[in-house]
Backbone as numpy.savetxt, mean C-alpha at the origin, in Angstrom:
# Nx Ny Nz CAx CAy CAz Cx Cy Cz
20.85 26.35 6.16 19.66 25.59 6.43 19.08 25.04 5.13
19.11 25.80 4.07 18.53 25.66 2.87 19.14 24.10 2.13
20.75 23.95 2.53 21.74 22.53 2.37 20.77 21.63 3.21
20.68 21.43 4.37 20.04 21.12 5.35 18.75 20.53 4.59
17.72 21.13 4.11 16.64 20.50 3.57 16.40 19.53 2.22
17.91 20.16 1.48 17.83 19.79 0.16 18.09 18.44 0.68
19.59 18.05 1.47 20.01 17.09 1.25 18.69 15.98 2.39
17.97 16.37 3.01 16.88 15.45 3.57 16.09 15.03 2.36
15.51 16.05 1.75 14.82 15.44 0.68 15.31 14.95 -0.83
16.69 15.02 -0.71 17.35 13.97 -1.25 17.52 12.52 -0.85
17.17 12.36 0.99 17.49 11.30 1.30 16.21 10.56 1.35
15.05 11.52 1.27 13.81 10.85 1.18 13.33 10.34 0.19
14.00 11.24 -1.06 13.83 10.40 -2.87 14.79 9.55 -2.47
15.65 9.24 -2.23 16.56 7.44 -2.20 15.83 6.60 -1.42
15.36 7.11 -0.15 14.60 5.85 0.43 13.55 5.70 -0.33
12.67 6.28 -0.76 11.57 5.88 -1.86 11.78 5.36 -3.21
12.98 5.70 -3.00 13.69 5.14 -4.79 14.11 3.48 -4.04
14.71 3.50 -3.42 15.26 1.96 -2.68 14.30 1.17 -2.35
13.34 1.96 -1.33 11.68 0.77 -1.23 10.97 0.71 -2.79
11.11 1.19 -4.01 9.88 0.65 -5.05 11.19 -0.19 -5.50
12.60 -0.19 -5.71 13.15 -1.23 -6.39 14.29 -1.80 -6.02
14.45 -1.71 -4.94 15.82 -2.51 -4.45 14.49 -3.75 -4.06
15.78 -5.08 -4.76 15.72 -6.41 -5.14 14.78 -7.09 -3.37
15.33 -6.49 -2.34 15.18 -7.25 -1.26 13.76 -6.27 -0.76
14.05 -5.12 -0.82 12.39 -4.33 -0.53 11.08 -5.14 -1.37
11.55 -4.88 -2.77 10.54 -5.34 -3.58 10.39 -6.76 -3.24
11.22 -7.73 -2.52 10.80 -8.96 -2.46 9.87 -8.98 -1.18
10.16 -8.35 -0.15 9.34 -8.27 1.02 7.78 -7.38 1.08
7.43 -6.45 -0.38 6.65 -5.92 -0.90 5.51 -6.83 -1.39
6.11 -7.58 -2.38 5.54 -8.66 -2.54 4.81 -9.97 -2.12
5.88 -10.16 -0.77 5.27 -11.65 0.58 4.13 -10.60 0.75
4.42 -9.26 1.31 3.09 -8.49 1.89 1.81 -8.91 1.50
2.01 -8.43 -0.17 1.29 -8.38 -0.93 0.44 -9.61 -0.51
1.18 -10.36 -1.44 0.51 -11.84 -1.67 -0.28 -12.50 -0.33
0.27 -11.87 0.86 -0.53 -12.41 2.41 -1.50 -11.40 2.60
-1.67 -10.50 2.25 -2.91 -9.43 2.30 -4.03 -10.06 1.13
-3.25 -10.36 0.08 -4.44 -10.77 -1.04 -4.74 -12.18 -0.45
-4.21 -12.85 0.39 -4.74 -14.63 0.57 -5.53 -14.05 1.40
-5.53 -13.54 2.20 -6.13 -13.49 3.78 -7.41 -12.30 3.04
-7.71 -11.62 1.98 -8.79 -10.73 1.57 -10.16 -11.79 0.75
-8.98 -12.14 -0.14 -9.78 -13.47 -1.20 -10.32 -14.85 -0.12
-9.98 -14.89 0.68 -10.33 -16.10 1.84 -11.51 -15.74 2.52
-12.09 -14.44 2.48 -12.96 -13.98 3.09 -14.27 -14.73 2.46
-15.63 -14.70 2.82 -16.44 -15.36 2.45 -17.52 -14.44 2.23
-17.85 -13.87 1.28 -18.86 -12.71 0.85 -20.31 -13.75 0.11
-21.13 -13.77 0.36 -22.72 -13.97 0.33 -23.59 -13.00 -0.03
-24.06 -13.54 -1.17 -25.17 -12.50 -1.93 -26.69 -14.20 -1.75
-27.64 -12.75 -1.46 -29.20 -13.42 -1.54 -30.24 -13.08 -2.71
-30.88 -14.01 -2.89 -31.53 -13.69 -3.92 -32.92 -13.33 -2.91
-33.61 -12.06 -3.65 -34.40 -11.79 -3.20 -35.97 -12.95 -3.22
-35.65 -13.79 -4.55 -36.57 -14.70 -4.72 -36.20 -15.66 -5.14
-36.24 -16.86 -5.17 -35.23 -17.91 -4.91 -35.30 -18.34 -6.77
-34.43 -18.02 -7.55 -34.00 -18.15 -8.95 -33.84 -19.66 -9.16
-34.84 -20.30 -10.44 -34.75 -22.05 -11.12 -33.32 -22.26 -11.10
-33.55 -23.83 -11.08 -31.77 -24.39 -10.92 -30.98 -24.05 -12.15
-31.74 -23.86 -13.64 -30.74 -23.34 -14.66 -30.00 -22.02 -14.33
-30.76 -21.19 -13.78 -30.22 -19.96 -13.90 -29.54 -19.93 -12.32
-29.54 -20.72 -11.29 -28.75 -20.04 -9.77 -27.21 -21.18 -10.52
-27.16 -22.03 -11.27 -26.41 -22.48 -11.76 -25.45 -21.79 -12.47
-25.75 -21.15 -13.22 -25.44 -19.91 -14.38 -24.60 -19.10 -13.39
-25.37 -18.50 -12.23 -24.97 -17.88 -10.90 -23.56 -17.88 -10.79
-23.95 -19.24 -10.23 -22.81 -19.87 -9.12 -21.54 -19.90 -9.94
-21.82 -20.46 -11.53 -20.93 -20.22 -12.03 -19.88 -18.83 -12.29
-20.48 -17.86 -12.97 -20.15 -16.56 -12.91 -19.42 -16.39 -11.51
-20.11 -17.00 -10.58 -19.38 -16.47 -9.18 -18.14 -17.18 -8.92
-18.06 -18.53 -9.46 -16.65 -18.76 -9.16 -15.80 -18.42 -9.96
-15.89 -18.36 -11.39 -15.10 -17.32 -12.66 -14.55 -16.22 -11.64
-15.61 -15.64 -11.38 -14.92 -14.05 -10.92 -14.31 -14.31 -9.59
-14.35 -15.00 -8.90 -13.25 -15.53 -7.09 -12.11 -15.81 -7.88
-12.14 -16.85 -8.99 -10.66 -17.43 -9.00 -10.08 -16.68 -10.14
-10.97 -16.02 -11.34 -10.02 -15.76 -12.31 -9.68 -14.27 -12.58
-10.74 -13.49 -12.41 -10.79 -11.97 -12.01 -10.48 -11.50 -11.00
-10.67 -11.83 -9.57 -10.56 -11.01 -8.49 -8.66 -11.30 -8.25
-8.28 -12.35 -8.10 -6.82 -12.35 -7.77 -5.95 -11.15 -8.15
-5.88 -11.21 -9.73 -5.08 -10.21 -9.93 -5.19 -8.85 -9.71
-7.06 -8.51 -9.73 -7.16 -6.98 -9.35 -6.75 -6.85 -7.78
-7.30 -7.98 -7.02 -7.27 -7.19 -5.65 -5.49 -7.15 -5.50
-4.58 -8.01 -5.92 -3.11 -8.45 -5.78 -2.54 -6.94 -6.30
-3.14 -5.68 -7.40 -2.76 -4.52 -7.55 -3.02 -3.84 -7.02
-4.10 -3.74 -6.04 -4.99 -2.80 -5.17 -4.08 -2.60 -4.25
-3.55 -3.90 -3.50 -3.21 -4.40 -2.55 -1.29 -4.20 -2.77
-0.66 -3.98 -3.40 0.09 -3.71 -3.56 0.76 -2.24 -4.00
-0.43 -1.57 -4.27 -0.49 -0.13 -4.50 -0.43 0.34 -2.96
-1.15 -0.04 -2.01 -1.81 0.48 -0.67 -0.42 0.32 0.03
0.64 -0.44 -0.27 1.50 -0.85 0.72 2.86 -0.35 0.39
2.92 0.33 -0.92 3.96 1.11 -1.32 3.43 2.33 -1.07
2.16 2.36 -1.23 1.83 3.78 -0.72 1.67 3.92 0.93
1.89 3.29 1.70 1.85 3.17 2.94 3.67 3.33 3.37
4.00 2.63 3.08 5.78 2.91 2.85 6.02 4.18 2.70
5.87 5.08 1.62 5.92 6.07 0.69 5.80 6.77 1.86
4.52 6.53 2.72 4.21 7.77 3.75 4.95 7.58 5.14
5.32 6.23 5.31 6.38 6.26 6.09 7.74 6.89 6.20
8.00 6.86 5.01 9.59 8.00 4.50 9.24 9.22 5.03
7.89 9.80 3.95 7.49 11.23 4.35 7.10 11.68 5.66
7.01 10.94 6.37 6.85 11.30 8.01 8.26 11.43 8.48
9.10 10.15 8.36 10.57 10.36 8.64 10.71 11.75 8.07
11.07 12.04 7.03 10.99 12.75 6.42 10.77 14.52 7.22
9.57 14.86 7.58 9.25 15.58 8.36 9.59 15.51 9.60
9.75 14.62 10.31 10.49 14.54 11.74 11.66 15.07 11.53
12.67 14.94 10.61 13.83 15.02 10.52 13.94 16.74 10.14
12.77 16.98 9.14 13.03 18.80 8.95 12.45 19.91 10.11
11.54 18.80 11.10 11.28 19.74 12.16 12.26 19.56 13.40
13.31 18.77 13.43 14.25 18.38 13.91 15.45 19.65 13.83
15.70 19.95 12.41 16.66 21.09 12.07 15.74 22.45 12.53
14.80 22.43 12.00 13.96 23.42 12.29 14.00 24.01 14.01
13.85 23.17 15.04 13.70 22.96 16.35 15.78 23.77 16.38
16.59 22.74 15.88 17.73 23.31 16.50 18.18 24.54 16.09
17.51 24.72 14.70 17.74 25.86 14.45 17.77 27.28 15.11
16.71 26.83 15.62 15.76 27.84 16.32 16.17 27.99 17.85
17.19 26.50 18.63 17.51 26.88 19.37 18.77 27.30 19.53
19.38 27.18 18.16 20.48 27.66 18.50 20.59 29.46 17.39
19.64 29.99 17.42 19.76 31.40 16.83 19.30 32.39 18.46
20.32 33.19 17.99 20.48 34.52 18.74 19.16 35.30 19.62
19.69 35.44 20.64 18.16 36.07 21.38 18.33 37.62 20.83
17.49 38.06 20.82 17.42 39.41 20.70 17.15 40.13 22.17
């Protein structure tokens, strides 16, 4: 049984080794990615001023606010967002993963000796 587990969680480090870098995972990792970050950044978030701020300074604002939509937020949320989905993968293995050792576990058990 002890063969039995090693070689599952041998097969669960290759599938996790194959989803972070085989050429065709990582490319379909990526479309993910990039359609989770369009469809997050597309969203339309609204801040109020509690008292309505002179045109120099809601100017100043507006500016800062589009700096940070187009030149800051892309790349952080595009790592956030790509962390969440290898780590979502990751836990997909590990469930396989466990199905498969309570699987041996189950036959094990039905196939040992009654007393």
């Amino acid at each position: 049984m002890l063969k039995k587990f090693q070689d599952l969680l041998h097969q669960y480090k290759l599938e996790v080794f194959h989803t972070e870098h085989d050429k065709q995972s990582a490319e379909e990792i990526a479309t993910e990615c990039m359609q989770t970050t369009e469809e997050i950044l597309e969203e339309k978030f609204h801040y109020h001023f509690h008292k309505l701020p002179d045109a120099g300074r809601a100017e100043i604002i507006n500016m800062i606010n589009n700096y940070t939509r187009e030149a800051i937020l892309p790349p952080v949320v595009e790592k956030i967002v790509r962390r969440q989905v290898v780590l979502e993968k990751r836990i997909d293995a590990l469930v396989h993963l466990m199905e498969q050792m309570l699987e041996v576990l189950s036959s094990q058990h039905d196939t040992s000796p009654q007393v």
